[in-house]
Backbone bond lengths (Angstrom), bond angles and torsions (degrees), N, CA, C in turn:
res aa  C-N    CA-C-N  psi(-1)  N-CA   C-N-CA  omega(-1)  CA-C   N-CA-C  phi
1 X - - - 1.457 - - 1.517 109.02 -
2 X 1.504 128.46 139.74 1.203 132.85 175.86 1.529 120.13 -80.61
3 X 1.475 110.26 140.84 1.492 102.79 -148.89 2.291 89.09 -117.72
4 X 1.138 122.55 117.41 1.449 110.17 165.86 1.333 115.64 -119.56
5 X 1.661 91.16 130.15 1.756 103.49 169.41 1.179 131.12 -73.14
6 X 0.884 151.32 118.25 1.444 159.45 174.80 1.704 110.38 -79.69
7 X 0.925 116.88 82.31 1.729 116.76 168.10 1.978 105.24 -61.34
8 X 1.575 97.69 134.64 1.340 110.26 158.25 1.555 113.01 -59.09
9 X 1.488 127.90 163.98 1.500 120.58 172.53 1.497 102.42 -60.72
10 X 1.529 120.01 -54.18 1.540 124.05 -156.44 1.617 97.71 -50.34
11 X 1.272 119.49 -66.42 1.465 156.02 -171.84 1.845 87.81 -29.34
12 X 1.319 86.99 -63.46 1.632 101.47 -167.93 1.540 98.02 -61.00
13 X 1.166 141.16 -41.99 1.588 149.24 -154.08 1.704 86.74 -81.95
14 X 0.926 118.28 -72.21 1.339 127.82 174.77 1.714 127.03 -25.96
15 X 1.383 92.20 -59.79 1.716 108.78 176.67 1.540 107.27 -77.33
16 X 1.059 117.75 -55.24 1.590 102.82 170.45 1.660 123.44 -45.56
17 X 1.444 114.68 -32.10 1.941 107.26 174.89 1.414 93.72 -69.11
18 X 1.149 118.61 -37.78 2.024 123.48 -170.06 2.289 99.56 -61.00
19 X 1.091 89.37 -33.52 1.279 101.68 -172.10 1.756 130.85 -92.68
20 X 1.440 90.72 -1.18 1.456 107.60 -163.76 2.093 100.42 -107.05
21 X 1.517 112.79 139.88 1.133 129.33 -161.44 1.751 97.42 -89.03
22 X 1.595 103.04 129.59 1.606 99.21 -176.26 1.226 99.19 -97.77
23 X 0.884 135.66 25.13 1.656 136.85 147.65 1.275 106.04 -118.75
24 X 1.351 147.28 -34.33 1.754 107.91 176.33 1.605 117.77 -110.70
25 X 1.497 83.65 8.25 1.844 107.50 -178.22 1.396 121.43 52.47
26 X 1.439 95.84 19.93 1.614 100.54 150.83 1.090 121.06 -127.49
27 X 1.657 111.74 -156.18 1.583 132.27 -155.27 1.632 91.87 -65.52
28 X 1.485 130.13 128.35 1.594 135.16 148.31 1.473 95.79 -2.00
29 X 1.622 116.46 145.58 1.140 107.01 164.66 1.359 95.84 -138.41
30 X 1.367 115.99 133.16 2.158 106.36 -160.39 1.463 89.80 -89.01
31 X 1.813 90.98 156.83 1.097 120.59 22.06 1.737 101.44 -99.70
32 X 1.539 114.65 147.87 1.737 108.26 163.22 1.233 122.87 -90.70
33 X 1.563 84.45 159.29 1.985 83.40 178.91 1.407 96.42 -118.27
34 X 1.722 120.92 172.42 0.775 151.55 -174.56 1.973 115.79 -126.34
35 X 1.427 83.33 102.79 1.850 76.06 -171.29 1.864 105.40 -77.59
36 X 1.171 109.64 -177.46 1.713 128.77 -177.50 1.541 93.50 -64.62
37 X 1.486 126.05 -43.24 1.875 116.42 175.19 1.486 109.72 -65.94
38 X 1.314 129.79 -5.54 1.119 132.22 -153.78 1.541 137.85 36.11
39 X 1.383 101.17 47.16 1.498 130.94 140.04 1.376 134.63 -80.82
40 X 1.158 113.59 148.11 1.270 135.88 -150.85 1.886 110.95 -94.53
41 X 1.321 117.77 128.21 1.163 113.42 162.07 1.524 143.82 -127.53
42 X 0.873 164.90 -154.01 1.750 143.27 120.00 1.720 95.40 -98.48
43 X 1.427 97.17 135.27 1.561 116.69 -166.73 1.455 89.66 -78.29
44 X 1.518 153.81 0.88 1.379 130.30 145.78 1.739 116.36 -66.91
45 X 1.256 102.29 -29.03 1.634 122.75 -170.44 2.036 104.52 -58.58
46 X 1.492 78.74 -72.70 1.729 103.09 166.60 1.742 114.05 -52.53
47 X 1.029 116.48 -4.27 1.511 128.35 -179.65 1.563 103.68 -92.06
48 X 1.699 116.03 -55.79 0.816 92.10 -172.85 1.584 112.42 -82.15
49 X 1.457 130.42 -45.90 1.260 123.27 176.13 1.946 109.21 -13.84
50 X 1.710 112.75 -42.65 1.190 87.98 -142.92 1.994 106.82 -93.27
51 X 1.113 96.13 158.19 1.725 113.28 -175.01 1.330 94.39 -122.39
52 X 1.640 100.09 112.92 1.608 99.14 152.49 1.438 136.44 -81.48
53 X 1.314 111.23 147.35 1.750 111.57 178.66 1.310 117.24 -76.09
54 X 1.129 108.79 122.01 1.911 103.56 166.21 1.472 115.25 -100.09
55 X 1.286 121.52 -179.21 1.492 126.65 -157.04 1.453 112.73 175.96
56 X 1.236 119.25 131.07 1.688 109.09 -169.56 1.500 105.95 -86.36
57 X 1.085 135.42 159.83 1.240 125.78 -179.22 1.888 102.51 -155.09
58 X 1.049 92.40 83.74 1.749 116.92 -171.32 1.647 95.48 103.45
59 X 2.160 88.55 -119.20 1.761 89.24 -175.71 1.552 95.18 -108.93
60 X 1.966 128.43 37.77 1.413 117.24 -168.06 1.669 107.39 -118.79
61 X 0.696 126.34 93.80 1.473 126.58 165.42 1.621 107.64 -12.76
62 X 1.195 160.03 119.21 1.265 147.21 170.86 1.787 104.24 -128.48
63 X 1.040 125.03 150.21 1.584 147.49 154.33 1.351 107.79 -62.71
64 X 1.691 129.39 106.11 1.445 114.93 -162.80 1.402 98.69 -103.60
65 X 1.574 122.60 -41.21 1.308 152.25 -138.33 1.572 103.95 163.04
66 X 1.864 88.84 165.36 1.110 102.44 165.22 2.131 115.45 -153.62
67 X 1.481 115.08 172.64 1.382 90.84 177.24 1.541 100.45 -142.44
68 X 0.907 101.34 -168.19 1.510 131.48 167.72 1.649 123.55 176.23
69 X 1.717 106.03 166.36 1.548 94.91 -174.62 1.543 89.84 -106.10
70 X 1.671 95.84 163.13 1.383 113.93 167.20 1.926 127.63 -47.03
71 X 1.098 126.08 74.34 1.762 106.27 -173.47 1.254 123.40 -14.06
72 X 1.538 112.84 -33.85 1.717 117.26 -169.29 1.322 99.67 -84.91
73 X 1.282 113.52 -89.42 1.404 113.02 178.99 1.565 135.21 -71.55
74 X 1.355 112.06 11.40 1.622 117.81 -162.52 1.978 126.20 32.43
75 X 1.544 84.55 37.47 1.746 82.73 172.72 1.244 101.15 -89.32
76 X 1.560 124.52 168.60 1.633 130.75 -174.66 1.423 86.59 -91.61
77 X 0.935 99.80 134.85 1.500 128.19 135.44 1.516 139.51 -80.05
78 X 1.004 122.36 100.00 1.280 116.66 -162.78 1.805 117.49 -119.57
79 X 0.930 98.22 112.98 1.529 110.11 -165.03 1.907 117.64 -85.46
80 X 1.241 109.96 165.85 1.405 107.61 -175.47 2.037 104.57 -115.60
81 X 0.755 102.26 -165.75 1.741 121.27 -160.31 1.401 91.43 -60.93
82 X 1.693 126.07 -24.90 1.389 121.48 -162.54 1.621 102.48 -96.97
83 X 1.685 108.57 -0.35 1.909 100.11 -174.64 1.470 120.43 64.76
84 X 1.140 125.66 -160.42 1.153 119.31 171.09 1.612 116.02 -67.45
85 X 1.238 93.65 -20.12 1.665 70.50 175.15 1.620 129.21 -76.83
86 X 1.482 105.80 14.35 1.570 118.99 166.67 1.139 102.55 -94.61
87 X 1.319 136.73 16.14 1.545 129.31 -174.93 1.738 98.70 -90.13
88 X 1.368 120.36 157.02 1.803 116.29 -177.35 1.522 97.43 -90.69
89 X 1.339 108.65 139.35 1.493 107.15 166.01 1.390 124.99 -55.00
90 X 1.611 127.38 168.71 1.165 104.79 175.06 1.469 105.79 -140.55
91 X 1.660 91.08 93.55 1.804 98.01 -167.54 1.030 126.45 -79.09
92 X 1.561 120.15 -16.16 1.899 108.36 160.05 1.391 104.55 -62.05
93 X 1.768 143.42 -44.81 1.449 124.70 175.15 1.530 117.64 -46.67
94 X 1.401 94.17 -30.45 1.813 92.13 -164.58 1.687 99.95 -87.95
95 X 1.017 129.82 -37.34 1.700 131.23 153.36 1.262 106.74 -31.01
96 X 1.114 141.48 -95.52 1.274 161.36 136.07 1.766 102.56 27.84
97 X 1.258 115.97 -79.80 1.227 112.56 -179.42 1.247 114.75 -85.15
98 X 1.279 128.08 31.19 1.469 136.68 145.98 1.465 109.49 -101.48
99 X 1.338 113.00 -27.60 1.537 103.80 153.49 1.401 128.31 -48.20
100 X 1.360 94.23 -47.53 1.976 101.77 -150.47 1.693 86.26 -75.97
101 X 1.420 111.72 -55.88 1.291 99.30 176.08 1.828 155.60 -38.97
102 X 1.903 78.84 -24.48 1.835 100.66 176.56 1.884 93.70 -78.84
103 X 1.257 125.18 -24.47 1.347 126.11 -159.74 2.061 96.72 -94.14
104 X 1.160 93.16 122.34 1.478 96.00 171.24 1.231 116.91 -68.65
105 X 1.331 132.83 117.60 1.754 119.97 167.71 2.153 101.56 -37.03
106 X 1.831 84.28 165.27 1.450 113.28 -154.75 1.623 77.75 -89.24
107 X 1.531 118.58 135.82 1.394 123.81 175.34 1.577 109.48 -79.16
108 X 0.929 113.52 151.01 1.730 132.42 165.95 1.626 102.53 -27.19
109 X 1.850 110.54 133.05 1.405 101.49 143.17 1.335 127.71 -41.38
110 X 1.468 129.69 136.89 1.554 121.18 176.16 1.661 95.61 -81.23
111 X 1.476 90.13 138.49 1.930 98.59 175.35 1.980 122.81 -63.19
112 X 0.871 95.59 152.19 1.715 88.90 -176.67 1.036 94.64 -56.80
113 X 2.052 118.95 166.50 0.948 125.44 164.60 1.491 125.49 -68.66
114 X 1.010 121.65 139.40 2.122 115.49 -177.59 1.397 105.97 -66.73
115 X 1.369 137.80 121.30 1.166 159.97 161.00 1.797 101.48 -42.45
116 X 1.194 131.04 98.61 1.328 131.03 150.69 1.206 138.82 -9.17
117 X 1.315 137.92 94.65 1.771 129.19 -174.15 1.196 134.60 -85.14
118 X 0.976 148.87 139.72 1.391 132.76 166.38 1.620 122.54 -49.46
119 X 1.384 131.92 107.66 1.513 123.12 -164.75 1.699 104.11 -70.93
120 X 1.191 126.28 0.08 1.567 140.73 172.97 1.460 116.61 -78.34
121 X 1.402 104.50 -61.70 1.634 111.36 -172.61 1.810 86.34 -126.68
122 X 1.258 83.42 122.49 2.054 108.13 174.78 1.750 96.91 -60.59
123 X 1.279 74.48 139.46 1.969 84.30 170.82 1.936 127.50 71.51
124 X 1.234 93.94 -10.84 1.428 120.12 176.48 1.645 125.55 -79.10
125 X 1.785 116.50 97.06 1.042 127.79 -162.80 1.675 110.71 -50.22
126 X 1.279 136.16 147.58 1.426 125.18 172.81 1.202 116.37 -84.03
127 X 1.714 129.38 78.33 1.425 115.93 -139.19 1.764 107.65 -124.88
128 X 1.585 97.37 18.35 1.716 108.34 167.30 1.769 96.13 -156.03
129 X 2.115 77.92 168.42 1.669 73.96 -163.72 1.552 86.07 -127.68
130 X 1.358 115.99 144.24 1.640 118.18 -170.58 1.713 104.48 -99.38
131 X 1.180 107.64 128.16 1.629 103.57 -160.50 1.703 99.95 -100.55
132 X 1.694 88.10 -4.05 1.855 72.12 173.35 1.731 112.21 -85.95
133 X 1.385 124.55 -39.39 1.407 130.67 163.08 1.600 127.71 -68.45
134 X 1.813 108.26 -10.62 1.563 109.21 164.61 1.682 94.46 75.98
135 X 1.125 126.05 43.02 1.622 106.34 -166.25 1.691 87.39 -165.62
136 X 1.654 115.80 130.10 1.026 134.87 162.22 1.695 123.70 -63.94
137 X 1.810 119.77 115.76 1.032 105.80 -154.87 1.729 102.54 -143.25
138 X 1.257 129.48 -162.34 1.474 121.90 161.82 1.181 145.61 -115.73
139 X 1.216 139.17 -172.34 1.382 114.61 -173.31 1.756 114.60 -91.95
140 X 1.361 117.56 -22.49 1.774 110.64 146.30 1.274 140.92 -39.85
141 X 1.512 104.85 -41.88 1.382 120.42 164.46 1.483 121.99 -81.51
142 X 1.465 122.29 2.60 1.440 128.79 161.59 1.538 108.52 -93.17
143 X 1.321 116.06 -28.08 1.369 124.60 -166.20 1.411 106.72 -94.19
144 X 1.300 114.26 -42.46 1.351 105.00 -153.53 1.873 106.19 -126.52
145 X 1.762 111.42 -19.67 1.283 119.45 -149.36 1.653 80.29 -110.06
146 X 2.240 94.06 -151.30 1.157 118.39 -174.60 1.563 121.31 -48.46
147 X 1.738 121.63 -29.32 1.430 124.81 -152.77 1.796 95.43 -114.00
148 X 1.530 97.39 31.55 1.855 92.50 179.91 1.460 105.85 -62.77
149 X 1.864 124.24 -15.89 1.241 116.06 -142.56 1.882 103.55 -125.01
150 X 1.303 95.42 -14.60 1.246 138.39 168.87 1.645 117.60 -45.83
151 X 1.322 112.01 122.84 1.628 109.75 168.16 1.272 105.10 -85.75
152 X 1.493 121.73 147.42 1.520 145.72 -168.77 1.481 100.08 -138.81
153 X 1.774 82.67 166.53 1.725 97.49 167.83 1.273 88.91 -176.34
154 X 1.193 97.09 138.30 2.056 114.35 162.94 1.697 102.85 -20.60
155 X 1.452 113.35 134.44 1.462 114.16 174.69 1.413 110.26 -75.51
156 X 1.005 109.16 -37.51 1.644 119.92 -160.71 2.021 97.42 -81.37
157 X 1.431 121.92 -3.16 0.763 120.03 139.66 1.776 140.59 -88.43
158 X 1.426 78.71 -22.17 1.832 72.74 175.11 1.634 108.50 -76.79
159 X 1.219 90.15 -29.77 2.064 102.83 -169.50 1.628 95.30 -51.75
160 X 1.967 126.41 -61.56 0.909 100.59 -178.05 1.797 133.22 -87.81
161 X 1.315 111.50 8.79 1.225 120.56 139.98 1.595 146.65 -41.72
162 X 1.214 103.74 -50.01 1.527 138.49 169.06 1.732 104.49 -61.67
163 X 1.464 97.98 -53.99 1.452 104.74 -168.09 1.800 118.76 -86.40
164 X 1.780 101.69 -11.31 1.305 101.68 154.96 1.856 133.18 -81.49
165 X 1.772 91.14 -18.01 1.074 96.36 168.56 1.580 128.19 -78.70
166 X 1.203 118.65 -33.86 1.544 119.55 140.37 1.572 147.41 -31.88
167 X 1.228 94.01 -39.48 1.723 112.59 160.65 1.155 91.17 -63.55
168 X 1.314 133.81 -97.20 1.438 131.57 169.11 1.146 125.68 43.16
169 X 1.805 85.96 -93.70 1.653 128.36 -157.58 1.659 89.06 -74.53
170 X 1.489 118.48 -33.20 1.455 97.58 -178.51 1.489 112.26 -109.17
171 X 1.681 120.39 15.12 1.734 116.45 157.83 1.859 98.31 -82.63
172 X 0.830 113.17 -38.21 1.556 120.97 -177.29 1.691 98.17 -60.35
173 X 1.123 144.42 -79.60 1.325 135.17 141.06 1.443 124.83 37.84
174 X 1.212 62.42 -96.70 1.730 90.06 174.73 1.633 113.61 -70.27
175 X 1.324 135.66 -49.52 1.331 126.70 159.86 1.443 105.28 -26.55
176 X 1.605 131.56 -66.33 1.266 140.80 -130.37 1.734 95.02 -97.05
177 X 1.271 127.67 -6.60 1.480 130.96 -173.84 1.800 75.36 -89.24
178 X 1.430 125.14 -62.47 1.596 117.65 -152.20 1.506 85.75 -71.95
179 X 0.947 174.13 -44.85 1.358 165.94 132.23 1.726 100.95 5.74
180 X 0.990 121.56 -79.41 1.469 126.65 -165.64 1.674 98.77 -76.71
181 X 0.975 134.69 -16.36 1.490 124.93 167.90 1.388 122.79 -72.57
182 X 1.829 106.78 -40.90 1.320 108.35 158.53 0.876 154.09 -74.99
183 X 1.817 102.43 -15.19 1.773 124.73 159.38 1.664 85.44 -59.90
184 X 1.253 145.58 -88.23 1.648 153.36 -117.50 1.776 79.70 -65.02
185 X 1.334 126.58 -55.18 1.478 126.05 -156.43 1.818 94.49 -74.91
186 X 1.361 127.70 -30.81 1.433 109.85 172.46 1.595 111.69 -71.29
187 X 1.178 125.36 -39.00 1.453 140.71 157.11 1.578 110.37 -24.75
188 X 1.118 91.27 -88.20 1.676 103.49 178.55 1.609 119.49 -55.06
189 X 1.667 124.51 -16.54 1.335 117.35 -179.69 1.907 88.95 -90.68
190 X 0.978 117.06 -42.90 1.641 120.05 -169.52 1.475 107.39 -53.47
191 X 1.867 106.55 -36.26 1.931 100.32 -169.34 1.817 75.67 -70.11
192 X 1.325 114.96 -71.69 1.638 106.95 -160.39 1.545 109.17 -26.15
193 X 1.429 124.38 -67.36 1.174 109.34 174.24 1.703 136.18 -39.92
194 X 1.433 102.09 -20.06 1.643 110.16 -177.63 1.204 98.37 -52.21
195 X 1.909 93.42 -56.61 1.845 100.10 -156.45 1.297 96.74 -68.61
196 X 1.380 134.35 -64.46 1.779 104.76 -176.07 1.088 123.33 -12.22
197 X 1.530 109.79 -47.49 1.895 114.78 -172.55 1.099 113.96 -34.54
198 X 1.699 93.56 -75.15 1.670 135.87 -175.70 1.752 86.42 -24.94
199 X 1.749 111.97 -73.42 1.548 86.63 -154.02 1.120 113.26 -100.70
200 X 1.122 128.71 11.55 1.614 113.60 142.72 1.419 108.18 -46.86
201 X 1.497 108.78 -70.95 1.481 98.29 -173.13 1.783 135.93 -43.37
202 X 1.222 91.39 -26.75 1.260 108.94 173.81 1.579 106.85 -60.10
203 X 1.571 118.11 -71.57 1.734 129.01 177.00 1.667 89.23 -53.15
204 X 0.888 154.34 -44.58 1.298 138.58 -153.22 2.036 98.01 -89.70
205 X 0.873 116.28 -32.22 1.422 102.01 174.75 1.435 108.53 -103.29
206 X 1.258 132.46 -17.70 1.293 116.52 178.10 1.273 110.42 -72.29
């Protein structure tokens, strides 16, 4: 069975700095390494930091080692003949950010809805509705504008007015569908009953 984690935002805010590369300042990118301070790297990252040492050894140039310090903590790191690629992987990080990655970040609060204006007077809520023009409007424009002459009423009363009449219009609806379903089912038991008739009548005169 498939199992999904859900990170909290904080959790998530949190684990991503835990998760984030101080050299390319992003997300781990595998495979990671794990240095001797036990810090974290992406072994391209740790690639480049590192400079190998040379050293003559008779008349042969040889690759002895190489180092670098930690970005986080500036401890040396000091590597062997294999470079970083002698570093140990570090597969709970790389687990881990195959988690976070299957998990979509947490989307944005949605913004409040924008409050309606009067397109007459700037900034002016639309906070009555004039029932002689059918058109939601404000109280400047009752007072002072087009709807001085105009019948009104609180919007937020007509709104739930309107919207009781809808319940209504759709319990009535719906009453009148079970109305016509039960005419079709008296319909349909009456033809059935016809045909019974039919063949009785039929066995009875044949």
């Amino acid at each position: 069975s498939s199992f999904t984690f859900r990170w909290r935002p904080a959790a998530l805010a949190s684990l991503e700095k835990q998760l984030m590369c101080p050299i390319c300042a992003d997300i781990f990118s595998k495979p990671v390494v794990i240095l001797p301070c036990q810090h974290n790297l992406c072994r391209k990252c740790a690639n480049e930091l590192y400079q190998p040492s040379l050293f003559h050894a008779r008349t042969t140039m040889l690759v002895n080692s190489g180092r670098f310090r930690c970005p986080t903590c500036r401890h040396d790191v000091v590597l062997d003949r294999h470079g970083v690629y002698g570093l140990q992987r570090n597969l709970l990080v790389e687990n881990i950010i195959d988690i976070y990655k299957q998990d979509p970040p947490p989307l944005p609060p949605p913004l409040p809805p924008a409050e309606a204006t009067c397109s007459d007077h700037e900034g002016e809520k639309l906070n009555i509705y004039c029932l002689t023009c059918q058109l939601p409007t404000c109280s400047f424009c009752k007072v002072f504008g087009a709807h001085q002459n105009c019948q009104v009423a609180p919007l937020m009363d007509v709104h739930q007015q309107k919207k009781d009449e809808l319940s209504e219009g759709i319990s009535s609806l719906g009453e009148f569908r079970d109305r016509v379903q039960a005419l079709v089912s008296d319909i349909e038991d009456t033809c059935r009953a016809v045909e019974v008739y039919k063949v009785l009548y039929i066995i009875k005169t044949s």
